[in-house]
C-alpha positions, 0 to 999 in steps of 0.5 A, a space after each residue: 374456302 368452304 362451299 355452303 351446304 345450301 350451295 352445294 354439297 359432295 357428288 359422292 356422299 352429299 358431304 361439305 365442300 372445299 375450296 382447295 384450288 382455283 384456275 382461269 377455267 375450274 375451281 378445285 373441291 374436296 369433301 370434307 368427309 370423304 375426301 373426294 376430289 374434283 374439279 368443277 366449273 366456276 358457276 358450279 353452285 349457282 352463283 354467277 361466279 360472284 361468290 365463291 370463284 371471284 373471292 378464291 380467285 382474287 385471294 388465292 387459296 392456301 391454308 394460312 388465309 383462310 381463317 381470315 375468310 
């Protein structure tokens, strides 16, 4: 799942944002144009954990859903 610029953006480069894996304590990014990877809290882009951590927690994260999101 992609992370809205608006929302958040790469700690490195200010690059868009991934979703590439989520648990019950952190959700996983990777940018997009650099390719850093790490983790981040579920309410790391102000969202009360209702957008982007409650979605990818209930759909799983893999590569064959997201073109349906």
């Amino acid at each position: 799942m992609l992370v809205a610029t608006k929302d958040g953006t790469c700690r490195e480069c200010g690059g868009q944002l991934k979703i590439v894996d989520v648990d019950d304590a952190t959700m996983t990014v990777e940018c997009l144009e650099c390719g850093d990877n790490y983790p981040v809290e579920p309410d790391a882009f102000g969202d009360g954990c209702m957008t982007y951590y409650a979605e990818v927690a209930l759909r799983g994260e893999s590569d064959e859903d997201e073109e349906d999101w």
